[in-house]
C-alpha angles and dihedrals in degrees: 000000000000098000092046083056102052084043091056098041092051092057125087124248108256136188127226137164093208102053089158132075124189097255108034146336130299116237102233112212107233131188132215137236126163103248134175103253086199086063105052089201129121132205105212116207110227088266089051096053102049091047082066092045099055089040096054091054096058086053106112111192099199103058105089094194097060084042094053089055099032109126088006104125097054091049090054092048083050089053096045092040088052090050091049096048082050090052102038096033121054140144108280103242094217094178095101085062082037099059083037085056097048092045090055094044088051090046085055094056088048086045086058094040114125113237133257119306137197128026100351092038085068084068100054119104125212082244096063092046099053087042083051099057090047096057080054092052095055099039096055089034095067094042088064100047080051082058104044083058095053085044094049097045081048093051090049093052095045089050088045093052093041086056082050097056094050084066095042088052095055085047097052088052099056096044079058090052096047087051089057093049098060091039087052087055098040094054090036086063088033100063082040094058096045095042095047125010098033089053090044092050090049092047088051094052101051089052091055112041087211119143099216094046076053082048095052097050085052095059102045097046078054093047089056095048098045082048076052099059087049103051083048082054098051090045081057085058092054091052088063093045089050088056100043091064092065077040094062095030087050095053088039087051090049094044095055087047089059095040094056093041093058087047090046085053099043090049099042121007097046094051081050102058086038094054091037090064091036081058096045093050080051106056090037078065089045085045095047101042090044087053089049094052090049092054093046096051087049093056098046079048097057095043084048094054096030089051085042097052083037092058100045093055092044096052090043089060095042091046092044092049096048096053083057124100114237083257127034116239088230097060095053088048086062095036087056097046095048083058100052091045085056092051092047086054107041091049077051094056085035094059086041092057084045099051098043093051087051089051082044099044082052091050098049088049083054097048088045096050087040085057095043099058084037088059095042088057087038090060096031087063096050094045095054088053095054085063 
């Protein structure tokens, strides 16, 4: 399309009577002037001017077929050129960048997440933590480069389409020229026809009394206001045209907006994603190097402390056992004791034995004696019987 607009734009406004072949319609040239849409009102150059003058000359009133088409063209041109801004130039739909943009924003905060706490936690190594973030990296790393390109492809086509509707604009604008053009010379015959030859043919008809002079002044007072009605239509026309100018410098606006957004976002938001994780994978390794050497100078603590406590005790019990005797004092005390005590028990047995053989050796003495004279008596009786 961009070829059939320079090519228009480059062409002059002209002015016909017959705007319609038989088989299709003419391309009018147009030319461009920044006009206030707000002010429908056009300053024609001499050429210009002239180009009105000697158009609204040729303007014949009374022929219904030139007034049906009068200004036709250039409304057609309007119509087409009104299709071909609604299928070249339509809203952006940004919600595919949009849902791009919520799932990276929902992988960064999975990329900050803490890790898991609690029981399982326990099991996880530094390793798989650092491994982990990683995985993250990548993932959401190649999300947004899928995005930069999406960005980029849309940055082209709004560049593309804002170039377009410099064009369309220029275009607009000259189908706007060429409208009033036409509306300049129509009233221009108009207020000629109404100012001379309808007084005339009313004149005329009041002279001559005749019906069909009154006829003919009737139909020509209906033929200018039904030109009438066209040049209001066609001012109509130019209504549209004139809005169309804000419309096109409103999508273009919106366009460029886009357009710098997306660059505003490639050049800083995304670095800075990508930095911010760079960042984050950095200070994990500061983290997790500040964690190990923690845990190194604890435990050089603790085997400090724990050798310090173990050689104390172990010096105070050397110490203590080599300021012993072989054999403890004590223990001789009690040894000695247990073996008085012995002896004391054993003179003790000793004095029993003896004083018990004394009482049996008594006793024995007693139970001899006590035989003996049993045996006497014993001898002496049977003595005396033998006699």
């Amino acid at each position: 399309m961009n070829n059939n607009l320079d090519e228009l734009v480059k062409e002059a406004p002209s002015l016909t009577l017959t705007p319609f072949t038989e088989e299709e319609p003419q391309k009018q040239p147009l030319v461009i002037e920044d006009e206030q849409p707000e002010v429908p009102q056009v300053v024609l150059t001499p050429e210009e001017q002239k180009m009105v003058d000697a158009f609204a000359a040729q303007i014949d009133i009374t022929n219904t077929q030139m007034v049906m088409q009068y200004g036709a063209g250039s409304q057609k041109k309007i119509a087409d050129f009104s299709e071909s801004a609604l299928n070249n130039v339509r809203t952006k739909d940004m919600g595919e960048i949009g849902q791009m943009l919520t799932d990276v924003v929902t992988q960064l905060k999975d990329f900050d997440e803490p890790e898991e706490k609690g029981f399982l936690g326990i099991f996880k190594k530094g390793s798989n933590k650092l491994e982990n973030m990683r995985v993250k990296y990548d993932k959401a790393e190649n999300n947004i480069n899928k995005i930069c390109k999406v960005m980029e492809n849309h940055q082209v086509t709004l560049l593309k389409d804002a170039a377009m509707l410099d064009k369309m604009y220029e275009l607009n604008l000259n189908y706007f020229k060429e409208l009033s053009m036409y509306i300049l010379a129509g009233k221009q015959k108009l207020e000629q026809a109404r100012t001379i030859e309808l007084p005339a043919l009313l004149q005329k008809a009041e002279r001559s009394g005749l019906p069909e002079d009154t006829q003919a002044a009737n139909d020509y007072a209906s033929m200018c206001e039904r030109f009438e009605k066209k040049i209001y239509d066609l001012e109509l026309t130019r209504t549209i045209s004139m809005q169309m100018a804000p419309q096109i410098r409103l999508i273009q606006s919106n366009d460029t907006a886009m357009s710098e957004k997306i660059q505003s976002t490639l050049v800083n938001t995304i670095p800075l994603w990508k930095s911010q994780m760079v960042i984050a994978i950095g200070l994990n390794h500061s983290s997790e190097a500040a964690k190990a050497q923690k845990e190194v100078t604890d435990m050089t603590n603790s085997l400090l402390k724990k050798n310090a406590e173990a050689l104390k005790t172990a010096t105070i019990e050397t110490a203590r056992e080599s300021e012993r005797g072989i054999v403890d004092i004590e223990t001789l005390t009690a040894t000695n004791k247990t073996l008085i005590s012995t002896l004391d028990e054993v003179l003790k047995i000793q004095e029993d034995g003896r004083a018990k053989r004394r009482n049996a050796e008594q006793e024995l003495f007693r139970i001899e004696n006590e035989m003996r004279q049993k045996l006497l008596t014993v001898s002496r009786s049977s003595s005396g019987n033998a006699s």
